[in-house]
Wavefront OBJ file of the C-alpha trace (Angstrom):
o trace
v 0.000 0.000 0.000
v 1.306 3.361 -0.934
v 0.024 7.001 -1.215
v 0.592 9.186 -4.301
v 1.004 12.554 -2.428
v 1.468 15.770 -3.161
v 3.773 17.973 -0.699
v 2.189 21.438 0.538
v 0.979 23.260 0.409
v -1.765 20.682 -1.366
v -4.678 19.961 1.323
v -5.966 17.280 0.537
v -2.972 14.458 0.163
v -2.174 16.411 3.841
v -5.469 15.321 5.018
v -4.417 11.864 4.434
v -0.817 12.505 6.002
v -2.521 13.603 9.201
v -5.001 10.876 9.228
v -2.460 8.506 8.816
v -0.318 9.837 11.190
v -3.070 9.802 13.512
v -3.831 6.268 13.316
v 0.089 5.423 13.844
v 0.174 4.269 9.721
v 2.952 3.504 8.147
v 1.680 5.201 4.727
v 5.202 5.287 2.151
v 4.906 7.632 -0.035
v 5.297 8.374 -3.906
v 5.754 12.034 -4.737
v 3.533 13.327 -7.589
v 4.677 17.165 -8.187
v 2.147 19.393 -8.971
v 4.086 21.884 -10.264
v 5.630 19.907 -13.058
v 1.555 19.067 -13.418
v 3.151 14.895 -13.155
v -0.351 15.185 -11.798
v -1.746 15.410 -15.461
v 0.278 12.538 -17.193
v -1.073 9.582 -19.019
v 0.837 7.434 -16.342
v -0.998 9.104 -13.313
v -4.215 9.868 -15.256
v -4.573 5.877 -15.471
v -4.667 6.163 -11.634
v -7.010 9.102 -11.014
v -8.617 9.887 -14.059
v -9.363 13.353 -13.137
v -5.621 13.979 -12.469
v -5.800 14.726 -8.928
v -3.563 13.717 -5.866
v -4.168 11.648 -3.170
v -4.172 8.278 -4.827
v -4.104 5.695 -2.260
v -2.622 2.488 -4.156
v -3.479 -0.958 -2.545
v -1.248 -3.950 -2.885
v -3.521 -5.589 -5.520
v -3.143 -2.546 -7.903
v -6.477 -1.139 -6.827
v -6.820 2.557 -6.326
v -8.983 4.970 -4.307
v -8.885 8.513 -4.951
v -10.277 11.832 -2.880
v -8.943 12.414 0.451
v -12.395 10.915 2.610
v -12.645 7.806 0.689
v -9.062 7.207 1.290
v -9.497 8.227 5.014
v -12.661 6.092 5.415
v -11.061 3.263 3.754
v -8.136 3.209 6.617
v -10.630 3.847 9.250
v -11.856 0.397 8.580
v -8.760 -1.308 7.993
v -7.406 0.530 11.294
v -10.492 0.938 12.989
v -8.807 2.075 16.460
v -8.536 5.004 17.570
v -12.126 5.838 15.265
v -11.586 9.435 13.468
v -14.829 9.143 11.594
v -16.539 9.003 14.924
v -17.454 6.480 17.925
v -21.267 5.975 17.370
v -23.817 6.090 14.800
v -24.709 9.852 15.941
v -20.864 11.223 16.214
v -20.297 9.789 12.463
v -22.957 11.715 11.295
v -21.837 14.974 13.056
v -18.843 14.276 11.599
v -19.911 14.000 8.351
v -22.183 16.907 8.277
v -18.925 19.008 9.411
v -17.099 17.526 6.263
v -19.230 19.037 4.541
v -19.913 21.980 6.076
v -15.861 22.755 5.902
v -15.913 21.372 2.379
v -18.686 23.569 0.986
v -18.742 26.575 3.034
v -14.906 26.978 3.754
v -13.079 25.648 1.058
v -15.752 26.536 -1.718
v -14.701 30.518 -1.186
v -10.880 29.541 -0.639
v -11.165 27.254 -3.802
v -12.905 29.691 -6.183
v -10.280 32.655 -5.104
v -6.985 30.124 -5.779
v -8.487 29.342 -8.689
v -9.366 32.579 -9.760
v -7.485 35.276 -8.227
v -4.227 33.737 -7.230
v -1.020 34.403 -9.697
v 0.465 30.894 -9.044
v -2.968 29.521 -10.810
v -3.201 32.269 -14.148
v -0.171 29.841 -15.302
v -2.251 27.440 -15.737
v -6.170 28.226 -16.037
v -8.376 30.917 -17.433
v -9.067 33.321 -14.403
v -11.915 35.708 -13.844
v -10.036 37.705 -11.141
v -13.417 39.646 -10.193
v -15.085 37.266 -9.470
v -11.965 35.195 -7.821
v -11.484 38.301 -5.690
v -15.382 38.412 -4.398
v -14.030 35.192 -2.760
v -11.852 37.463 -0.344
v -15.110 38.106 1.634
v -16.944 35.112 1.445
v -14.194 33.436 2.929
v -13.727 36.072 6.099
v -17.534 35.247 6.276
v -16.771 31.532 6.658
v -14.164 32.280 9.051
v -16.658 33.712 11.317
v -19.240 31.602 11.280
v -16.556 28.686 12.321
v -15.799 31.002 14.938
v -19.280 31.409 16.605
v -19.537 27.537 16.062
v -16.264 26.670 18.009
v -17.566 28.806 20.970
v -17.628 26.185 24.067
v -15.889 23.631 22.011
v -12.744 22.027 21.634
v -13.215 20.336 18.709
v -15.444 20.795 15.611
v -17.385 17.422 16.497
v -17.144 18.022 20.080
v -14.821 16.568 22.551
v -12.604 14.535 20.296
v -10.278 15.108 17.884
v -12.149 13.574 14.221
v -11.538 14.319 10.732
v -13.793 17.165 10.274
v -10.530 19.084 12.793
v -8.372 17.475 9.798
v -10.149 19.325 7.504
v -10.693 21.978 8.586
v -7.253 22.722 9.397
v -5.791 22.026 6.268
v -8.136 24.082 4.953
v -7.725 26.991 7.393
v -3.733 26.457 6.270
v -3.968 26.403 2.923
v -6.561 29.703 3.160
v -3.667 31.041 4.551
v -1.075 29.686 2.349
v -2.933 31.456 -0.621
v -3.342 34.823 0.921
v -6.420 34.731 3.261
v -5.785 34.544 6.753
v -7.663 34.286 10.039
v -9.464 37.053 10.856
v -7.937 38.767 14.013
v -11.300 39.046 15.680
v -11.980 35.632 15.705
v -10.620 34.077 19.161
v -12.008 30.570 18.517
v -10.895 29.629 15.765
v -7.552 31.117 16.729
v -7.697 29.398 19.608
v -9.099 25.786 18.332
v -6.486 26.181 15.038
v -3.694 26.884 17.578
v -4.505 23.465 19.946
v -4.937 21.490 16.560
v -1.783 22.510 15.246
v -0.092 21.529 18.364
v -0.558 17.993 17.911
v 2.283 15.911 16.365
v 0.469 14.610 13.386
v -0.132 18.065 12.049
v 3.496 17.825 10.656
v 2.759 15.282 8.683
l 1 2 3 4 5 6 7 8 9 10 11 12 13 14 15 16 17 18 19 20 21 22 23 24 25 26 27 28 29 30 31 32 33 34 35 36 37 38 39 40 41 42 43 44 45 46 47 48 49 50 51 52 53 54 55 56 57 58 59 60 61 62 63 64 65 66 67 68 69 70 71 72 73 74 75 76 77 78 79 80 81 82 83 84 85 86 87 88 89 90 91 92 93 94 95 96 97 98 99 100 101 102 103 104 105 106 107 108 109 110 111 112 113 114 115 116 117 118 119 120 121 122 123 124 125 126 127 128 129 130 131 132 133 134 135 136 137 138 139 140 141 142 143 144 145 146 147 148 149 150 151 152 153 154 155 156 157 158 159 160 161 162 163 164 165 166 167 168 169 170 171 172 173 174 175 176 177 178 179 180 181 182 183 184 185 186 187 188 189 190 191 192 193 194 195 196 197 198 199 200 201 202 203
């Protein structure tokens, strides 16, 4: 079994890293750079089709791509300690905060790296205005995760899960691409600060 990752500041093979490292995986690794787009080769196209990174490879040859099918597939290969959650209510809290990080926090981030950012004009048609609307849809975000952490340690509650995953490599790469926390938002500082903390972050 092997991972075809991509080094940051890419979020999503990280959220894999963590998870990994989280479990206490042994996950080798098989670089795929993005900026020689080795992403977008015949060779790794007949892996992901859509030329994205993480690939998780089995020892069969069978692949899984995107980050929470890969993470749900270790979770029940390596079922302890559970980071998808410990009963039939916590795994759907933590699913709902997948998304909820997916859709409202990354969507905003996504549309402005995609749109707005210099590194991506290389390589894709931008519409800056539009990429740059982004800006404040994704301070919006920010705040609402704020007002959500309030009381809480982590985003599912009182254990660490993979919605905290992704959330903060999304919350890293925001600020990776030029959006950062706002100041006046003491939760999130405060929950991205303890999440950070923890070993597997430097994965």
């Amino acid at each position: 079994m092997k991972l075809y990752n991509s080094a940051m500041p890419a979020p999503n093979p990280r959220r894999v890293r963590i998870f990994a490292a989280e479990k206490g995986i042994d996950l080798p690794l098989e670089e795929v750079a993005l900026a020689k787009r080795e992403h977008k080769s015949d060779a790794f196209r007949a892996k992901n089709s859509l030329g994205q990174t993480p690939v998780l490879e089995l020892d069969d040859g069978t692949t899984i791509s995107e980050s929470v099918s890969i993470c749900r597939y270790l979770e029940e290969t390596h079922p302890e300690k559970p980071l998808f959650g410990r009963n039939a209510l916590e795994r759907a809290q933590v699913d709902m905060w997948l998304r909820r990080v997916e859709f409202a926090l990354m969507g905003p981030i996504g549309n402005f790296w995609r749109h707005a950012h210099p590194y991506t004009a290389k390589v894709v048609k931008q519409f800056n205005e539009f990429g740059e609307s982004n800006r404040e849809a994704t301070a919006a975000a920010f705040r609402w995760l704020d007002r959500e952490l309030a009381g809480r340690e982590f985003l599912a509650g009182d254990y660490f899960s993979a919605a905290d995953i992704t959330a903060l490599c999304t919350v890293d790469f925001a600020d990776f691409a030029g959006l950062k926390m706002p100041e006046d938002a003491p939760n999130l500082r405060a929950w991205h600060a303890r999440v950070s903390q923890r070993p597997s972050a430097a994965a």
